[in-house]
C-alpha positions, -999 to +999 in steps of 0.1 A: +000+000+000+017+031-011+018+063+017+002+095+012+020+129+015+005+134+046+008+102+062+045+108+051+050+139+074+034+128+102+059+098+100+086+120+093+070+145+123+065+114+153+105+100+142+118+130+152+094+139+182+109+106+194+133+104+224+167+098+223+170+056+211+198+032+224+222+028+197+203+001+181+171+003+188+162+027+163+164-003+138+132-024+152+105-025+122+128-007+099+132-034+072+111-055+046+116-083+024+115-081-015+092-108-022+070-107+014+052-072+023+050-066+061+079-047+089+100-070+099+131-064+124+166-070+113+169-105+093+189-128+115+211-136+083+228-098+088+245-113+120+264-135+100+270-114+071+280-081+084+316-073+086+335-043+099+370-052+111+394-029+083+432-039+072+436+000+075+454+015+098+428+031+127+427+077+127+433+088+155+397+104+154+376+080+151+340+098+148+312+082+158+272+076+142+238+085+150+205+073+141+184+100+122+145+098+108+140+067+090+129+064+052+090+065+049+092+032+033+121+001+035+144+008+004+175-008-014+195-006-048+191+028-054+229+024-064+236+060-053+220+094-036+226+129-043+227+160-028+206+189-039+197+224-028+209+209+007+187+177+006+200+142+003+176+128-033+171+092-036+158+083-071+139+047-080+149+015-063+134-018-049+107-008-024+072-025-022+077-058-035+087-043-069+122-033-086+111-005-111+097+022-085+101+054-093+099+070-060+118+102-058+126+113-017+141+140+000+157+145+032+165+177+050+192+173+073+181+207+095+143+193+101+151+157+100+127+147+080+117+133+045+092+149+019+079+128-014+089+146-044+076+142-084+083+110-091+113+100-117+091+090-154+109+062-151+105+034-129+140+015-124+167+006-102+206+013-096+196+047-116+232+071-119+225+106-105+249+140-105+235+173-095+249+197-125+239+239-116+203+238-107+195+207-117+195+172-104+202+143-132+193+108-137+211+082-165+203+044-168+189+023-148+174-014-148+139-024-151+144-056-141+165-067-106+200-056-111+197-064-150+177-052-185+188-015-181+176+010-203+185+041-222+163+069-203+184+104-192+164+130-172+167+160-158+150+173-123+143+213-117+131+211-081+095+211-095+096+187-128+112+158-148+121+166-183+140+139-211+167+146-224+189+130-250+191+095-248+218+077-239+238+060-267+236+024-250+215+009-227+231+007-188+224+007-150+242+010-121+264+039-139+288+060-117+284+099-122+299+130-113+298+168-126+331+181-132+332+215-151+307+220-176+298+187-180+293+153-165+309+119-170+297+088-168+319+060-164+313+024-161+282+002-156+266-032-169+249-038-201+223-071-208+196-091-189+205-130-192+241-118-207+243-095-180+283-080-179+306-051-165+312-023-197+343+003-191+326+032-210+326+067-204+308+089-217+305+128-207+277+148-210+270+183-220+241+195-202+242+226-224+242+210-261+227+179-245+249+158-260+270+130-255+308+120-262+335+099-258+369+095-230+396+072-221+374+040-209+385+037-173+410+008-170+385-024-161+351-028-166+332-024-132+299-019-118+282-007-087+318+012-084+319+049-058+331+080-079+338+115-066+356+143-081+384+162-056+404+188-069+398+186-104+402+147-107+379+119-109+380+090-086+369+056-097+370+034-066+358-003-062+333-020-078+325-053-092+333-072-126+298-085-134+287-100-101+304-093-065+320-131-062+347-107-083+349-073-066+376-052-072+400-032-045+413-008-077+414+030-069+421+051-101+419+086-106+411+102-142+428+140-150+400+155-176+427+178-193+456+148-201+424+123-210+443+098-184+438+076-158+468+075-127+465+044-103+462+054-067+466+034-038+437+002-034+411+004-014+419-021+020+386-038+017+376-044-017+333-043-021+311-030-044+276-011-040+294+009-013+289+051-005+315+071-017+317+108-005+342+137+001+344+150+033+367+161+057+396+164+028+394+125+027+375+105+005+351+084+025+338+050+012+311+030+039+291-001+033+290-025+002+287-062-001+308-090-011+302-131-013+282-139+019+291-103+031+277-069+038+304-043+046+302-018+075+340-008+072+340+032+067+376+038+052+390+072+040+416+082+017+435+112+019+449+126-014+481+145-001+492+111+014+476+084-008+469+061+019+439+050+037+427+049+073+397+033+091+370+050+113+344+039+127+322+016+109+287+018+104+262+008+129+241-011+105+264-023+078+242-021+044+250-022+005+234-003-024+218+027-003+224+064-008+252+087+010+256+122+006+271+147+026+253+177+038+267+201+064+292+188+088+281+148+081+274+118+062+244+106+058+239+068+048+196+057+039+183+028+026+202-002+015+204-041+018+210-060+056+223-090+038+237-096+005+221-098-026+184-073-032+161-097-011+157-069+021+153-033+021+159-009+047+148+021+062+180+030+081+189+062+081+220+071+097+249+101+099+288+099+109+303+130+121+335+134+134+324+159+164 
């Protein structure tokens, strides 16, 4: 059954008139299966799964992470959030017993709560989204569970979706960042039964809305993070067609030489994790692996290249969003176990205060 707008604020309105919650208890009722409708607690499979001990090195700040309002409704494979006029966007998804929603939420750090915005024209999952100016854009996506993309590029105004140009192949799970005038999109998978990592990228000019070619980054991946820091590109992680084979590669790509540098690994190789800048380190949480969902939260710092851990999540997850806004992460949605099969509502935020 889907939620109104108003039974979506007072949701949002009674999570954060709530108390203060031991450090887990916030999680009780916050998860659903994929095939099964109905809240359900934590599965009891996440105990076995979830990971978070990291080969890196430990900061000497560790930070720490709170529980914030929960999503209005259980929700995974998303493949990334964004941040946008100072709200973290989550676009499409698994949520309801179906993979091809095209639910479109905000949250707003400063009231804590979520709001249910127009809805992306096109129902899919692992969708690739960049905020570009004044406008928040969405590339790819599957229609079916993490295969059968399609071609679909829009654009949101903060009111509206409008098409643009389509793209010249059919993909999902498509890392994107704005960089200068344009933005590049870089990896992905292609196929349904054939279903395989591509090394593409592609850059698009919002302006002539129009697409061309760049170096393809060095091996096809999916589900890989991407951020862009000082006028580079970094590619980091991902998976070559299926996370049995997930990578610990970290490149960076320089727009003006049209090259790709190699950069120290990542210490826990994953896929399907978060990937922000913050702090002048490059934060990566979360992701999944054979019988594993990842809660390690490792950071890179460019000046040194090397990593460190801090502290990992409280409820490691895969595929969810994580943006930063203000003075912390903030991590929503996402799988308990591996593979699509549970969605969450989590909502939490790392800070290092």
């Amino acid at each position: 059954m889907s939620l109104t707008r108003r039974s979506f604020a007072a949701l949002a309105a009674s999570a954060a008139a709530a108390p203060a919650l031991a450090q887990h208890d916030h999680r009780h009722g916050q998860f659903e299966r994929l095939a099964q409708p109905g809240r359900m607690d934590i599965p009891a499979l996440h105990a076995q799964q979830a990971v978070t001990e990291s080969p890196a090195p430990k900061a000497a700040r560790q930070g720490s992470w709170r529980p914030r309002a929960p999503l209005p409704i259980p929700r995974t494979e998303m493949a990334w959030a964004v941040a946008y006029r100072s709200r973290m966007h989550l676009v499409g998804g698994y949520a309801e017993q179906r993979v091809d929603r095209n639910y479109h939420h905000a949250y707003d750090p400063a009231s804590d709560r979520w709001e249910q915005l127009a809805e992306h024209p096109r129902g899919s999952n692992h969708v690739g989204v960049a905020t570009h100016g004044d406008r928040l854009y969405a590339f790819g996506g599957f229609t079916e569970q993490n295969r059968t993309p399609h071609d679909g590029a829009f654009a949101f105004d903060g009111t509206k979706w409008t098409a643009l140009r389509r793209l010249p192949e059919a993909c999902g799970a498509i890392a994107c960042i704005a960089l200068g005038d344009n933005i590049h999109l870089i990896g992905g998978a292609i196929g349904s039964d054939n279903r395989r990592s591509i090394d593409w990228h592609i850059v698009y000019d919002p302006k002539a809305d129009s697409y061309s070619r760049r170096q393809p980054m060095p091996l096809a991946r999916d589900h890989t993070g991407i951020v862009a820091v000082n006028g580079l590109i970094h590619i980091i992680g991902g998976r070559v067609d299926t996370f049995h084979t997930n990578s610990n590669l970290h490149h960076s790509y320089d727009p003006r030489t049209d090259a790709w540098t190699f950069r120290a690994p990542i210490p826990t190789a994953r896929s399907g994790q978060g990937t922000v800048w913050f702090n002048n380190r490059i934060f990566v949480m979360g992701g999944e692996g054979t019988n594993r969902v990842f809660g390690q939260n490792e950071a890179y710092d460019p000046a040194t290249d090397s990593w460190e851990a801090y502290a990992p999540m409280l409820t490691p997850r895969h595929g969810m969003g994580a943006v930063v806004l203000g003075d912390a992460i903030y991590v929503a949605g996402g799988g308990p176990q591996m593979g699509g099969g549970v969605k969450s509502a989590i909502n939490e935020a790392f800070s290092l205060g």
